[in-house]
C-alpha positions in Angstrom: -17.4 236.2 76.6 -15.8 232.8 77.3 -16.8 230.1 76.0 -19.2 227.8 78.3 -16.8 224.6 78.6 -14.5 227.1 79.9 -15.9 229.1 83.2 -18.2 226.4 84.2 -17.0 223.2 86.1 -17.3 219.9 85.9 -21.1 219.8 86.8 -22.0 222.8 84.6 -21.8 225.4 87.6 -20.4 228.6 87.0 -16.4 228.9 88.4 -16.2 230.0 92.0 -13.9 233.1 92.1 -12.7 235.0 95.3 -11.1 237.9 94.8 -8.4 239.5 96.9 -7.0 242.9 96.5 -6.6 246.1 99.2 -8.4 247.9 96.6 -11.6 248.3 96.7 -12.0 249.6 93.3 -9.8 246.9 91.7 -12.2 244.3 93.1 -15.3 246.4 91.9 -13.6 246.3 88.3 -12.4 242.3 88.6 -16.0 241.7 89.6 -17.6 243.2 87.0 -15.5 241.8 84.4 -15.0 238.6 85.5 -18.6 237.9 85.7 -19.2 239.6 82.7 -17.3 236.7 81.3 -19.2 234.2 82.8 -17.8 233.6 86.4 -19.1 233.8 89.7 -17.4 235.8 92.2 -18.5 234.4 95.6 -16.7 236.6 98.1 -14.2 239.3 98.4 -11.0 239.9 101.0 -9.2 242.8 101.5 -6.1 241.4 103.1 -4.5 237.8 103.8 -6.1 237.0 106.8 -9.5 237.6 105.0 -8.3 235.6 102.1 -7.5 232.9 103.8 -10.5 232.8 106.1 -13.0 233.5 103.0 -11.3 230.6 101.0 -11.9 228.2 103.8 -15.6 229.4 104.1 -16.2 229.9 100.0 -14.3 227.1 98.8 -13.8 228.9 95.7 -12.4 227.1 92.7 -10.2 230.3 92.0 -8.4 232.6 94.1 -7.8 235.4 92.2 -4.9 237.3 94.8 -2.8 240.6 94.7 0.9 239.9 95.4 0.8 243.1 97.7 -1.3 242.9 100.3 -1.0 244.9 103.6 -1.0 242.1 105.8 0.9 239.7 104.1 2.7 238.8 101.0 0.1 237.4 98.4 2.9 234.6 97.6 2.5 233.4 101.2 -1.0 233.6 101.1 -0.9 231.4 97.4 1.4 229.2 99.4 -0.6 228.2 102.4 -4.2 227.8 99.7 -2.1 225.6 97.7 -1.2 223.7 100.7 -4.6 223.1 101.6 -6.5 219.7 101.0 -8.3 220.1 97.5 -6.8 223.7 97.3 -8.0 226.2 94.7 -6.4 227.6 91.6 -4.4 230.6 92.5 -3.6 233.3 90.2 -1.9 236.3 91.2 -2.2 239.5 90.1 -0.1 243.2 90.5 0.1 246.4 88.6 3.9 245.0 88.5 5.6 243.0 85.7 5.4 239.4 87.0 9.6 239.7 86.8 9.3 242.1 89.5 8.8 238.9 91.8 11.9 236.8 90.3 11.1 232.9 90.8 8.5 233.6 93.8 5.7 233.2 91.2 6.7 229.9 90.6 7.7 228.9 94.0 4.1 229.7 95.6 2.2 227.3 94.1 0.3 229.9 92.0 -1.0 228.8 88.0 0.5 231.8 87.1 0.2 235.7 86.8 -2.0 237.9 85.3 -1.4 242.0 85.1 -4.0 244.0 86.4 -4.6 246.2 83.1 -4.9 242.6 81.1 -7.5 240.6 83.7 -10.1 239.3 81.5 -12.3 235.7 81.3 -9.9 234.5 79.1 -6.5 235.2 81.1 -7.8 233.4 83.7 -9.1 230.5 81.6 -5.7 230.1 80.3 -3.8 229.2 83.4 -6.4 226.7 85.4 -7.7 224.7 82.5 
């Protein structure tokens, strides 16, 4: 499990997570193992248009977001969040080697990229503190 100082905010809440993935049992797994680690995941989106809507209603700290989505490109979705007044940390996530995407990791705004097989606490931890 993480360490407290490192899933809970500045007030001592628990990190806000919403998670977006097409698949359903991805975001049963992420779930489960993020808040295993100490997270709370406050919502769930199955495309772009979801993720965007739930971020604006959640206001999640952390956008945890697969690059494919069938709506939309997860960069463009990480783009327009990051865009957003007081915008969460985005990290994306793919069952493809974060080279598969070239510089568009980068170039979206995102804190960076985490493969689906090593999600954990801790990845995520890593890139937004």
């Amino acid at each position: 499990m993480c360490p407290r100082s490192r899933v809970h905010d500045d007030a001592g809440m628990p990190v806000a997570v919403l998670i977006v993935d097409d698949n359903a049992r991805f975001r049963v797994r992420a779930r489960r193992r993020l808040e295993a680690d100490g997270y709370t995941v406050v919502a769930e989106a199955a495309d772009g248009a979801s993720a965007l809507e739930a971020a604006r209603l959640h206001r999640p700290e952390v956008v945890l977001l697969d690059v494919g989505l069938p709506d939309m490109s997860g960069l463009s979705v990480a783009e327009q969040l990051t865009r957003e007044a007081d915008p969460p940390a985005v990290v994306l996530t793919s069952t493809r080697d974060a080279a598969d995407f070239g510089d568009g990791v980068a170039r979206c705004g995102a804190r960076g990229f985490v493969p689906k097989d090593a999600l954990s606490g801790d990845a995520i931890s890593a890139l937004i503190m």
